[in-house]
MISE-653912 format. One line per 8 residues: number of its first residue (from 1); their letters; for each residue y, x negated, z of N, C-alpha, C. Coordinates in pm, whole numbers, always signed. Each point is the difference from the previous one (the first is absolute). Last residue first. Layout:
NUM) A) Y X Z Y X Z Y X Z | ...
This chain:
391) XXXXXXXX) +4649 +19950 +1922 -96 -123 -79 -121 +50 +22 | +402 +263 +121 -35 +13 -106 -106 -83 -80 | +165 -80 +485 -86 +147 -38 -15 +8 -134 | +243 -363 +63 -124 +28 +30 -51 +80 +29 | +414 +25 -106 -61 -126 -140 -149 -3 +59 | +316 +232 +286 -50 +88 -124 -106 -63 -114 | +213 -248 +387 -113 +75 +24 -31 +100 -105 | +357 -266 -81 -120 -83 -36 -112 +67 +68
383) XXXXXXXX) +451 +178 -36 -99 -56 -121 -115 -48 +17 | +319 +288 +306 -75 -56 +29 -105 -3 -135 | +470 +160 +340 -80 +16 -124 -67 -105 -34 | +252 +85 +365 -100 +61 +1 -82 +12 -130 | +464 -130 +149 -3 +112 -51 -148 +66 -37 | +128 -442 +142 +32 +116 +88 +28 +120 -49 | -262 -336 -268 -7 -12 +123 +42 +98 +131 | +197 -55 -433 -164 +94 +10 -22 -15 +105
375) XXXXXXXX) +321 -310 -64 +51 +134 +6 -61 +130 +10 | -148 -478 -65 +29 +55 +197 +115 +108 -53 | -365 -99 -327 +127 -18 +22 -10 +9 +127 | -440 -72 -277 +58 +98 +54 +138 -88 +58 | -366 -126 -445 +124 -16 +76 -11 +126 +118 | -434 -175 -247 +34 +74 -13 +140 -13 +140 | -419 -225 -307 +115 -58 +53 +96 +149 +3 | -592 -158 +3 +108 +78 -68 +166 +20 +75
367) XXXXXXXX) -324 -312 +127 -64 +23 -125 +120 +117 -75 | +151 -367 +384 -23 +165 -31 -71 +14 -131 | +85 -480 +260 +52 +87 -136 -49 +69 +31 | +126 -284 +379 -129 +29 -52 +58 +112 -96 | +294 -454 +260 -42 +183 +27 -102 -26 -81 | +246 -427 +75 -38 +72 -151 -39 +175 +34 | +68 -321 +372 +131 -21 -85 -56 +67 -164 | -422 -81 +227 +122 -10 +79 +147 -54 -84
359) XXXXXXXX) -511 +164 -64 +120 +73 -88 +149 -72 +62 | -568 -247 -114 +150 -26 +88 +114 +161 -31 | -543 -73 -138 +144 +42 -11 +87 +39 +106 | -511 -48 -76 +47 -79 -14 +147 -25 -23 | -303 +332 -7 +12 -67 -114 +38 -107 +16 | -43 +302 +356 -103 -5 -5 -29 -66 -95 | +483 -101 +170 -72 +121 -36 -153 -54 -33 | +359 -247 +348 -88 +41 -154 -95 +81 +4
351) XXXXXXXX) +445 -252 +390 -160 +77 -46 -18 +27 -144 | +226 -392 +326 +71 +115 -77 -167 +21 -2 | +179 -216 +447 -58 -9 -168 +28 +100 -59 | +182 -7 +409 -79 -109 +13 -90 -89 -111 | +512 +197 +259 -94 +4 -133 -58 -113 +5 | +201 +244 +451 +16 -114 -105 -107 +41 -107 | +300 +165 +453 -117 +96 -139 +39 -108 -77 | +27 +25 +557 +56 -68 -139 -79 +58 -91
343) XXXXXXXX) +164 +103 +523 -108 +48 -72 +44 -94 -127 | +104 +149 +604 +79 -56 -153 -145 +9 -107 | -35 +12 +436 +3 +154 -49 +84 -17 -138 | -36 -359 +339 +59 +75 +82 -4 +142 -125 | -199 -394 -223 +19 +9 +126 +119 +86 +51 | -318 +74 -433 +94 -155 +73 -1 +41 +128 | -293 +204 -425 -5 +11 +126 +150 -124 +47 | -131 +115 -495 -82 -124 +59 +90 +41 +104
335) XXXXXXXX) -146 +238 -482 +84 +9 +134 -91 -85 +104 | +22 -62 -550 -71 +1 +110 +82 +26 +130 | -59 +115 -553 +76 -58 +57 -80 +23 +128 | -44 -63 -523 -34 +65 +55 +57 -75 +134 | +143 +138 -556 -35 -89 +89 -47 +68 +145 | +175 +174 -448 -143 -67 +5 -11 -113 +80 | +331 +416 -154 -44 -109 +134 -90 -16 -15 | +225 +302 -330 -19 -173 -8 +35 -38 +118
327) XXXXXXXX) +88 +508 -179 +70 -156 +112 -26 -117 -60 | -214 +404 -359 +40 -9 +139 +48 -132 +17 | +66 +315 -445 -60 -92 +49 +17 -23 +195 | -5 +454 -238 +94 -114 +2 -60 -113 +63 | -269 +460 -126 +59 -39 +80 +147 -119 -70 | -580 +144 +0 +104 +76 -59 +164 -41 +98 | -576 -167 -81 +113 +12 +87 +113 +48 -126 | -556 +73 +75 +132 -25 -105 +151 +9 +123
319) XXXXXXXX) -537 -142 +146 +115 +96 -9 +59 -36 -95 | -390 -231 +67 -33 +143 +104 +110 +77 -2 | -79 -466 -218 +66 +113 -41 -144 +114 +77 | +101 -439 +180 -119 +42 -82 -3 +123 -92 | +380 -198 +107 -52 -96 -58 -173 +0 +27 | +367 +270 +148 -8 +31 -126 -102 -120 -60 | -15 +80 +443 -43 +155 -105 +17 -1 -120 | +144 -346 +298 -130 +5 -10 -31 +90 -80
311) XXXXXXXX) +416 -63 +80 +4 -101 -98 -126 -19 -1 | +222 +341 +287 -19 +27 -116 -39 -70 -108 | -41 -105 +442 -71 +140 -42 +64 -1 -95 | +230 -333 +151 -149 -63 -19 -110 +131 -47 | +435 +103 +55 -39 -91 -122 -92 -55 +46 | +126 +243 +367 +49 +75 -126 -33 -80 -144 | +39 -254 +390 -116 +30 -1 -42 +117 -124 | +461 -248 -116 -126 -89 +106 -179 +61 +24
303) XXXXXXXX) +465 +361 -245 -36 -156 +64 -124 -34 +54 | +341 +381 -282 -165 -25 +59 +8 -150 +20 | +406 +213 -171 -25 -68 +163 -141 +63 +23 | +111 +23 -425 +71 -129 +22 -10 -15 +167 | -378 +348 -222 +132 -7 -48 +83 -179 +77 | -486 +350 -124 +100 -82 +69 +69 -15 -68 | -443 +353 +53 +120 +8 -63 +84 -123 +102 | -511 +128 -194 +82 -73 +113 +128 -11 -38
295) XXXXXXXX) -502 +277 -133 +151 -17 -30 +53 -80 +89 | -521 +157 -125 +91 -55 +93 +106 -37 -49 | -516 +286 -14 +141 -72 -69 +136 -25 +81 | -532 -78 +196 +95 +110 -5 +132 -91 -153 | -402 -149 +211 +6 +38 -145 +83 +87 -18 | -42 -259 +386 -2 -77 -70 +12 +32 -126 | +59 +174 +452 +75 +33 -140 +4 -80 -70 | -238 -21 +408 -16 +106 -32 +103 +75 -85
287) XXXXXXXX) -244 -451 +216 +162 -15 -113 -55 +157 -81 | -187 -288 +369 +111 +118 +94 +46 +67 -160 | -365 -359 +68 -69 +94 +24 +151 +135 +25 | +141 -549 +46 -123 +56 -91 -40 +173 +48 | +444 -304 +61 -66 +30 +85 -118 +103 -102 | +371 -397 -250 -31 +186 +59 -101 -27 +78 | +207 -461 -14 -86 +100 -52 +32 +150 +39 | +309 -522 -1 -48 +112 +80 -106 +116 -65
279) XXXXXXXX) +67 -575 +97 -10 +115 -134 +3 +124 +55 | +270 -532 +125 -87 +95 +32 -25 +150 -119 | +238 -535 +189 -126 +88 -113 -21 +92 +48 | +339 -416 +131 -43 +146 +60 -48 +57 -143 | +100 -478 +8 -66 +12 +145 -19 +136 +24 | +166 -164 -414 -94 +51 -23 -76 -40 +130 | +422 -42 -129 +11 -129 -19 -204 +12 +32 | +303 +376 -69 +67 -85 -122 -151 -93 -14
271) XXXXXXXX) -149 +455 +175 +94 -117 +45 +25 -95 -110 | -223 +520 -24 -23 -151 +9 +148 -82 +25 | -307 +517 -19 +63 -60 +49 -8 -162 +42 | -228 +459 -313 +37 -117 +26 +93 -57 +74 | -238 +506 -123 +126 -101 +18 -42 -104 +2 | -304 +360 -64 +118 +46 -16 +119 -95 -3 | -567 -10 -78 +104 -27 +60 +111 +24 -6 | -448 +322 +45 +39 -104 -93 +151 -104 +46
263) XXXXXXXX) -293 +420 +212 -19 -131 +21 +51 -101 -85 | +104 +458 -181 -139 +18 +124 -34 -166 -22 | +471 +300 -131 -44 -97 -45 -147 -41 +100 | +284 +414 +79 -7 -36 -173 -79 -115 -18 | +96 +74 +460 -25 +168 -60 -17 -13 -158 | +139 -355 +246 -168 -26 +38 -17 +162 -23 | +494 -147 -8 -96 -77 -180 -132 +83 +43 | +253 +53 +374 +6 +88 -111 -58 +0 -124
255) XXXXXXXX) -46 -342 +367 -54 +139 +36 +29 +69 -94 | +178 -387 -59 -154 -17 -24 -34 +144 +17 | +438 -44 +131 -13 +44 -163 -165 -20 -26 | +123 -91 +447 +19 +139 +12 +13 +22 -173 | -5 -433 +139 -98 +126 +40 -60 +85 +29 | +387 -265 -125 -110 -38 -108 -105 +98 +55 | +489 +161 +142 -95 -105 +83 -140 +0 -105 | +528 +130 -168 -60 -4 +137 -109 -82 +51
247) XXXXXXXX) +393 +221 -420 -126 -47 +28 -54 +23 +127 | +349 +218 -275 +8 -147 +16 -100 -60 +70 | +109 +457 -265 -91 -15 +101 -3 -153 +12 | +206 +286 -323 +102 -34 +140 -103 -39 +91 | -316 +206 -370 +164 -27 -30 +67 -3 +155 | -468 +87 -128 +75 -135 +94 +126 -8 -24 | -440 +441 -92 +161 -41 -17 +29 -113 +151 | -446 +201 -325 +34 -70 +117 +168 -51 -14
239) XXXXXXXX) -335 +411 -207 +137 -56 -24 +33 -82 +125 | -474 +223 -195 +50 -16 +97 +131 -130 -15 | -395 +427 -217 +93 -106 -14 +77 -6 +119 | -291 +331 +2 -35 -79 -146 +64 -167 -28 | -137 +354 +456 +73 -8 -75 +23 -103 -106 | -232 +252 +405 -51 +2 -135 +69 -64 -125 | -48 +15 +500 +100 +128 -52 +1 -22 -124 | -175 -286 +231 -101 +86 +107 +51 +169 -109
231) XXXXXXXX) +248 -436 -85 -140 -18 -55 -49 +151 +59 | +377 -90 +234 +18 +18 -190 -128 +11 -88 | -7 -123 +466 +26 +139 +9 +24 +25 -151 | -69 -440 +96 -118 +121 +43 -8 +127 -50 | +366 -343 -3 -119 -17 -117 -73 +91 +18 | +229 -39 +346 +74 +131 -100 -56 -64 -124 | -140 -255 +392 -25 +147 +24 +88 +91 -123 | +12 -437 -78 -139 -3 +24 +21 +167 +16
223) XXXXXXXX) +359 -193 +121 -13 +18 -221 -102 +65 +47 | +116 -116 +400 +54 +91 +33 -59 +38 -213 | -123 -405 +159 -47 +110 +116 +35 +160 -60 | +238 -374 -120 -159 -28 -85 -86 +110 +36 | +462 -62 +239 +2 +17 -171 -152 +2 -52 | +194 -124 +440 -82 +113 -7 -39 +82 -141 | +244 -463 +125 -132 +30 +61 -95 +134 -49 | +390 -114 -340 -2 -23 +140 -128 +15 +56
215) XXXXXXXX) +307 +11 -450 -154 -39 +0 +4 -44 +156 | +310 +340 -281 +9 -124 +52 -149 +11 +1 | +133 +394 -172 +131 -65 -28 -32 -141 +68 | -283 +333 -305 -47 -87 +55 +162 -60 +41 | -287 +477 -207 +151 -72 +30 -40 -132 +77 | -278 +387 -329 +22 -106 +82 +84 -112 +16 | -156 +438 -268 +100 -94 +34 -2 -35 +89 | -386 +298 -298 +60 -26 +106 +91 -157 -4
207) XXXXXXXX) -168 +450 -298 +17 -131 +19 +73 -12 +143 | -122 +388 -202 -134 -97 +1 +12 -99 +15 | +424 +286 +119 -127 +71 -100 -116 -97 +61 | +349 -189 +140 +64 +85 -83 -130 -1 -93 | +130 -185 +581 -93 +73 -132 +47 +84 -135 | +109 -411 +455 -1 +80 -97 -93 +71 -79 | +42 -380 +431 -69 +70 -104 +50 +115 -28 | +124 -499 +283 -7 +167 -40 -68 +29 -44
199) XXXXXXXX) +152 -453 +330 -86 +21 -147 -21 +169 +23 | +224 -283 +298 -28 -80 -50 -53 +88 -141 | +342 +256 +361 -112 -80 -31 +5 -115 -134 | +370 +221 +320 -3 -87 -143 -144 -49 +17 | +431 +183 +299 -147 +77 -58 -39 -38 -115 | +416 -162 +388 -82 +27 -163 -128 +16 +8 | +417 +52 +410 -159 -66 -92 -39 +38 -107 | +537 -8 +97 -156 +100 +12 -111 -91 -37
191) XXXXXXXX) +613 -89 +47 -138 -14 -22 -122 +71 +40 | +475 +143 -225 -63 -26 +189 -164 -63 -50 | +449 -98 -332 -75 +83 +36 -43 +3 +152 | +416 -85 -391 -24 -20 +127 -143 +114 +29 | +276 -279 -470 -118 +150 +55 -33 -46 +143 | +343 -145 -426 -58 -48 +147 -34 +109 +68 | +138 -190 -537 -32 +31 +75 -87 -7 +126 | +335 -221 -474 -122 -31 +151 +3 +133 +43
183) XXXXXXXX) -23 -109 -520 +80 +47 +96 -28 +4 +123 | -202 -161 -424 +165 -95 +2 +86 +74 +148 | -454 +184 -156 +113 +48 -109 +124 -110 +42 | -204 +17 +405 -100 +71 -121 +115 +26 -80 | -129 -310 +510 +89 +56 -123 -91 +24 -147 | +8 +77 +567 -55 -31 -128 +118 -28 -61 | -110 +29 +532 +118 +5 -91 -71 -78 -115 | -105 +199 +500 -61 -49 -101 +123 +26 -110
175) XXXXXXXX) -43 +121 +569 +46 +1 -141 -39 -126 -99 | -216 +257 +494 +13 -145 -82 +84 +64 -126 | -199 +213 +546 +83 -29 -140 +31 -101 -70 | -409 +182 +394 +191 -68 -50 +6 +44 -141 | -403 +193 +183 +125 +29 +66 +136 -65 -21 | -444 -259 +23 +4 +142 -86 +126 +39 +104 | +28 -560 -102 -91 +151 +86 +1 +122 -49 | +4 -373 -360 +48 +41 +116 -79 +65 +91
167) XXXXXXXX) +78 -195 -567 -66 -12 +145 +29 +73 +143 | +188 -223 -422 +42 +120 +4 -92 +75 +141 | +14 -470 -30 +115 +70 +15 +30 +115 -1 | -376 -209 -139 -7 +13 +92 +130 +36 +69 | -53 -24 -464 -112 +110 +80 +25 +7 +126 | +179 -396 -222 +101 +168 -12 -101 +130 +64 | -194 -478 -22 +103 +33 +87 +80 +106 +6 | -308 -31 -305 -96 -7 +120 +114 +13 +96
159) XXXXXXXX) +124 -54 -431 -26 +150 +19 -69 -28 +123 | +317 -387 -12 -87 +37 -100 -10 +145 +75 | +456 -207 -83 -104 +32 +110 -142 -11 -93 | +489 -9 -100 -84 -141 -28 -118 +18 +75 | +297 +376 -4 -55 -1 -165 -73 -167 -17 | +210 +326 +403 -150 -71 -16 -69 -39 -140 | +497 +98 +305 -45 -27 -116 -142 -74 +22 | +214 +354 +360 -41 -177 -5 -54 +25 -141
151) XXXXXXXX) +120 +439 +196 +133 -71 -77 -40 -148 +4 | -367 +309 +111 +145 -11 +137 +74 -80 -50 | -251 -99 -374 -74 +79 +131 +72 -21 +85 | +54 -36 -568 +47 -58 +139 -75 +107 +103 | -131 -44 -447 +118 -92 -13 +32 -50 +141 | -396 +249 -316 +61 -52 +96 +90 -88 -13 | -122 +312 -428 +12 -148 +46 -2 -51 +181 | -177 +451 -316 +90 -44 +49 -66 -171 +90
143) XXXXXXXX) -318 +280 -252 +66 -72 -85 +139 -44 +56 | -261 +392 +139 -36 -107 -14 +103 -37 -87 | +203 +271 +387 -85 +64 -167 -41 -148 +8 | +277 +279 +409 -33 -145 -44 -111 -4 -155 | +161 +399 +300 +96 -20 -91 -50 -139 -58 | -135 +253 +392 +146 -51 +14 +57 -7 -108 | -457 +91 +47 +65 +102 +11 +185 -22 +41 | -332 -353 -120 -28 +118 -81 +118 +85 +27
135) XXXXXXXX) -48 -318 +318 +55 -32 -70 -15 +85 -122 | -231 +90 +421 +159 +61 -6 +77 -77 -105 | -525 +247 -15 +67 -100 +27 +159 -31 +8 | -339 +255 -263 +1 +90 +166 +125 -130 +62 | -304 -188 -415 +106 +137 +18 -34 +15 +160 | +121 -501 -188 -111 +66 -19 +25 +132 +11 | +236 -344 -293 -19 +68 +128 -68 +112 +31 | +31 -534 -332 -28 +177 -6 +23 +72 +129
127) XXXXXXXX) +152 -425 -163 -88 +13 -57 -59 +114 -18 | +421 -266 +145 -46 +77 -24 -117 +30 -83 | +209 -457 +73 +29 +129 -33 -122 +60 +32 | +267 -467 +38 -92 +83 +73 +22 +109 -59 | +82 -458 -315 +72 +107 +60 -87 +52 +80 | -134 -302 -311 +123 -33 +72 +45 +89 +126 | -269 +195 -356 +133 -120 -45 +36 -67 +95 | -289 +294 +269 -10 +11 -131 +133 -30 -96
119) XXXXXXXX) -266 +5 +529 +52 -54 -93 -22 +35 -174 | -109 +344 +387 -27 -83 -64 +125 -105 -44 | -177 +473 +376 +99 -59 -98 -46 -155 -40 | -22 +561 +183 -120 -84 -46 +60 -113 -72 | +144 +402 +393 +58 -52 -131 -158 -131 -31 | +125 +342 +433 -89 +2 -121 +31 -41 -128 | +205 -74 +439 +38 +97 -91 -65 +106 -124 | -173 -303 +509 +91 +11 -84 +101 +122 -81
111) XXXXXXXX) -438 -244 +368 +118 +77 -26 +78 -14 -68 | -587 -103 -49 +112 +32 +139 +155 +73 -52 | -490 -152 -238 +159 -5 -41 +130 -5 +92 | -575 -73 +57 +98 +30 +45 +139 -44 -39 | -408 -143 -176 +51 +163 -55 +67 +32 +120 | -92 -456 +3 -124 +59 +78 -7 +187 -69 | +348 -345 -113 -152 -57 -35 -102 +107 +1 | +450 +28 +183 +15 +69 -123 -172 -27 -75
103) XXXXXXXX) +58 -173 +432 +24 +122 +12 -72 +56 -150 | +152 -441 +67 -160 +21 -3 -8 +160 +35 | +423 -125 -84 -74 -47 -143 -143 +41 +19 | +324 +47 +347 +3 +86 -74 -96 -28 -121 | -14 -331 +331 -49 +93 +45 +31 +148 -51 | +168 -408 -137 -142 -25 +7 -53 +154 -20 | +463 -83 +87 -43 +4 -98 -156 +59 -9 | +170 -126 +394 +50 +129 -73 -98 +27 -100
95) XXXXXXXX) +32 -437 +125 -90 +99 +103 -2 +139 -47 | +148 -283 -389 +31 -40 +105 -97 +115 +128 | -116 -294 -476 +87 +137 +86 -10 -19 +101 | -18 -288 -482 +5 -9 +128 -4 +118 +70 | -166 -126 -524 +128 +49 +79 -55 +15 +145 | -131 -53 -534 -20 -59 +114 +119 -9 +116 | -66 +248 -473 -90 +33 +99 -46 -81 +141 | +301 -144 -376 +76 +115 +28 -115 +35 +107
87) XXXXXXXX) +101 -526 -46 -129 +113 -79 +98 +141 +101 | +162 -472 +60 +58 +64 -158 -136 +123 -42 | +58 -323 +434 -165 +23 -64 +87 +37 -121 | +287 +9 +336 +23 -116 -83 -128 +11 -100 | +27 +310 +344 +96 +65 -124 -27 -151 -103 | -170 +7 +455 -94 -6 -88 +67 +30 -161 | +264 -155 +311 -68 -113 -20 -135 +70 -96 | +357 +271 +200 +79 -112 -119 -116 -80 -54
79) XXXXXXXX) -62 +268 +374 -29 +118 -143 +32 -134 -90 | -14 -161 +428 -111 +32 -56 +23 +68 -121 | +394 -60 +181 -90 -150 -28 -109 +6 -31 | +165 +384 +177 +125 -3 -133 -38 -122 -65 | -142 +55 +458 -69 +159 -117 +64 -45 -110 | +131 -248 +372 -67 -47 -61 -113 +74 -72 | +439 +94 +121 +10 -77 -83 -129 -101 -73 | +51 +406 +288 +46 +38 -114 +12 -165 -99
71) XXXXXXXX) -62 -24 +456 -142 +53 -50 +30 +4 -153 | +381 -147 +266 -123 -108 -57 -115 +38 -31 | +542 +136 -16 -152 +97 +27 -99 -104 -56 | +554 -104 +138 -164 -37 -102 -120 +100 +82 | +598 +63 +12 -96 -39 +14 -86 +7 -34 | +435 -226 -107 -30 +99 -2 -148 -2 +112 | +249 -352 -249 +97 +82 +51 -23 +116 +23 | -303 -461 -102 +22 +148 -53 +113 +70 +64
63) XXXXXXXX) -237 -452 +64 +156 +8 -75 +73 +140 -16 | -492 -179 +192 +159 -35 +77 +155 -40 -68 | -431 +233 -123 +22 +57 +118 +116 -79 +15 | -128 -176 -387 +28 +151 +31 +62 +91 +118 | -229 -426 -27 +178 +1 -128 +22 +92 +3 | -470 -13 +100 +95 -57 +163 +204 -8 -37 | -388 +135 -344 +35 +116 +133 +117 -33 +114 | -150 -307 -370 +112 +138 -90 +41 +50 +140
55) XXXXXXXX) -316 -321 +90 +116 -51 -28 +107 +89 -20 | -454 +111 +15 +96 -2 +151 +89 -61 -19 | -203 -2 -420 +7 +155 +50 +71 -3 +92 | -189 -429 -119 +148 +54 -77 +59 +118 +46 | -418 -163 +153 +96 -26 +98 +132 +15 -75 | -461 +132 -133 +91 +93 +28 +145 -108 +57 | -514 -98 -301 +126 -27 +161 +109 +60 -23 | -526 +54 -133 +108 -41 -58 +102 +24 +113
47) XXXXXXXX) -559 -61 -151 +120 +74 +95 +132 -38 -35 | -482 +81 -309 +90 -75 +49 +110 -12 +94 | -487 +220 -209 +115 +63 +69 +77 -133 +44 | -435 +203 -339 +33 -167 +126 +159 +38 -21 | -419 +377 -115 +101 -92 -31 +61 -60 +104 | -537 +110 -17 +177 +43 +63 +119 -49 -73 | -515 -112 -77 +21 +109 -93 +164 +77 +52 | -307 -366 +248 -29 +133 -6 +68 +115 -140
39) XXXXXXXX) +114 -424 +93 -89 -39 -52 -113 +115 -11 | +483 -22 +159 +9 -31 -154 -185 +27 -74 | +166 -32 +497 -63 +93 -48 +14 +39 -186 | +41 -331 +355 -112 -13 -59 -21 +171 -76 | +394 -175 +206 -79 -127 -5 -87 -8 -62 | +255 +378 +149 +68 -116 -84 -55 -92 -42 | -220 +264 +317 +67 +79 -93 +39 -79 -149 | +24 -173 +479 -167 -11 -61 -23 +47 -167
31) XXXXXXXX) +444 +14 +293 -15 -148 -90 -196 -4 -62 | +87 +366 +247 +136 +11 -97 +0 -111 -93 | -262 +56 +415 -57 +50 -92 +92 +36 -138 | -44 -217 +470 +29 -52 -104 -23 +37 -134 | -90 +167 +418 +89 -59 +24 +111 -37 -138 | -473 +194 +20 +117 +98 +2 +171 -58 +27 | -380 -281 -61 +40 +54 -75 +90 +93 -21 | -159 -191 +434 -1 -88 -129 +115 +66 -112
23) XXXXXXXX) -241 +237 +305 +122 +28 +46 +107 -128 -87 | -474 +109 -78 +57 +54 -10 +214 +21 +21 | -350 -342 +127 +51 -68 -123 +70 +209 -46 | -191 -33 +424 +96 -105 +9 +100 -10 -139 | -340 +294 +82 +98 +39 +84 +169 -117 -34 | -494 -75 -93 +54 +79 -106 +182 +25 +59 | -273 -256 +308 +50 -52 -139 +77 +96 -98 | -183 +146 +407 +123 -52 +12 +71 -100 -154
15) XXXXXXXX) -437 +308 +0 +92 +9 +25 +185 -7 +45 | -426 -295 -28 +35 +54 -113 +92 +78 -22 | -89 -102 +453 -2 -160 -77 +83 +77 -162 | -258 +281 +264 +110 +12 +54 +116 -120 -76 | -485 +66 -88 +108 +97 -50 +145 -21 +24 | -346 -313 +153 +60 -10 -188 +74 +161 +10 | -195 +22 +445 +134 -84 -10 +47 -69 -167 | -349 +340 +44 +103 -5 +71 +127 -66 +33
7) XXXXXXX) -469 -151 -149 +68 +84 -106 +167 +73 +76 | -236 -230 +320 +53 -113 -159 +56 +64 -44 | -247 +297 +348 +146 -95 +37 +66 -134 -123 | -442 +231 -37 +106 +94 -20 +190 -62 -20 | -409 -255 +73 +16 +47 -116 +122 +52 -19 | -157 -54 +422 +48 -80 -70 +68 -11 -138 | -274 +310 +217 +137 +5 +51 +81 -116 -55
């Protein structure tokens, strides 16, 4: 009993210690961070003083001739501060925000027009609309410029912010105003959920086309089963189409590479200052078109994950790419949670091809270089899928 009663009370003893230096740390766990975590491999985070900021704010409130929305002002302080970063993929959102982006993440597109849109010169445009949809059928064609949403000029916007504008509940209405040919037009639609899987399949004859428009959760899942079915159906050749496909989630492209490429490495992801490494591999034993022939048709808005699949295939040549050079995002970005449902997408390293190749700001050359117009485009006509059925 004795015994017992010692060991018993070192527990209790031990217990209160841990207890103790737990609450230690957790206390202090910000300046712990800072202190030592350089030595772990963290980057070392400096704080910095705002009191200029409450200076602007307090000059503000008590000069303004009007009145101050202090949430709005301090949503508008956060976007400014990550905007200062000068990187196009690092950007603030807001609760909203967040929560359409992680939507659009998840293959839930939710409500709109069905329009597919990009920076391109400078400019938001049009990239493609999808069919059944109410921007198609209004009249909107690729290659028109956004200009204005409910008459607010969104030409300093980025495409993340104009998306979300066009956005809505189902059932409203939104006008959209292009300009095409030097000429504005303004198309009032009703918004509709969009119907917009992640990935298709086509058939012309023995070949099979495979559509790839984003890289979302259910994207790897969803290839896998129409790899199947193409294979099960005998077919000779297989046309992987990324054209307009701006990217999405690294792994959900491992999953697609892991149908062509069996365990080898597909990417690289590295940091300037070389605290984030990492290698991503095909998933061994899945790559049930490893000997299949393979076409990959891209173009200028294949982006990010869209180029990491196409900058593996070509660089173990498992495909001939056919196409226009692609984007050039060769960087990789991190959604980091905030507080009250807010969210930040910062860049964390850039990635490389299985060679070793940065494409960021350079896209990826097309073995064979074949133009389509955004006049083909809406008129359906279509060089460069002919260029690969004929390869």
């Amino acid at each position: 009993m004795k015994e017992r009663k010692v060991n018993l009370g070192s527990a209790i003893i031990g217990g209160f210690v841990t207890l103790v230096i737990g609450l230690a740390v957790g206390l202090n766990w910000n300046g712990l961070v800072k202190q030592f975590g350089p030595y772990f491999g963290m980057k070392k985070v400096d704080t910095m003083s705002f009191d200029s900021l409450n200076e602007v704010y307090e000059q503000l409130v008590a000069n303004y001739d009007g009145n101050i929305d202090k949430d709005k002002i301090l949503e508008e302080a956060k976007r400014g501060l990550v905007n200062a970063a000068g990187d196009t993929y690092t950007y603030y959102l807001t609760r909203v925000e967040a929560k359409e982006f992680t939507k659009s993440l998840n293959g839930d597109v939710g409500v709109g027009v069905g329009i597919e849109i990009g920076k391109r010169d400078s400019w938001t445009k049009v990239l493609r609309t999808t069919p059944d949809n109410p921007a198609r059928k209004a009249g909107i064609l690729a290659g028109d410029i956004i200009y204005k949403v409910n008459g607010e000029d969104v030409s300093g916007l980025t495409s993340e912010e104009v998306a979300n504008l066009v956005r809505g509940a189902a059932g409203t209405e939104v006008t959209v105003t292009v300009v095409r040919d030097n000429d504005e037009l303004s198309f009032t639609m009703v918004r509709e959920a969009i119907n917009n899987v992640s990935a298709y399949i086509d058939y012309k004859g023995d070949v099979g086309v495979l559509t790839i428009t984003r890289f979302d959760q259910d994207t790897g899942k969803l290839t896998r089963q129409l790899a199947e079915e193409a294979k099960n159906r005998g077919v000779k050749k297989i046309i992987l189409d990324l054209r307009g496909n701006g990217g999405g989630y690294v792994n959900a492209a491992k999953d697609v590479l892991s149908l062509w490429i069996d365990g080898k490495l597909v990417a690289q992801q590295k940091s300037q200052d070389g605290v984030y490494n990492e290698k991503t591999y095909a998933t061994r034993g899945q790559a049930i078109l490893e000997n299949m022939k393979t076409v990959v048709l891209v173009n200028g808005s294949s982006a990010s994950a869209a180029e990491i699949v196409a900058g593996a295939l070509q660089d173990y040549e498992k495909a001939t790419l056919i196409g226009e050079k692609t984007y050039g995002k060769g960087s990789v970005q991190s959604l980091i949670n905030l507080d009250g449902g807010e969210m930040l997408r910062v860049t964390i390293a850039k990635w490389y091809t299985p060679n070793g190749k940065n494409i960021n700001g350079e896209g990826i050359e097309p073995d064979k270089k074949v133009e389509r117009t955004f006049e083909q485009i809406n008129k359906e006509i279509d060089p460069q899928l002919e260029a690969a059925l004929k390869y």
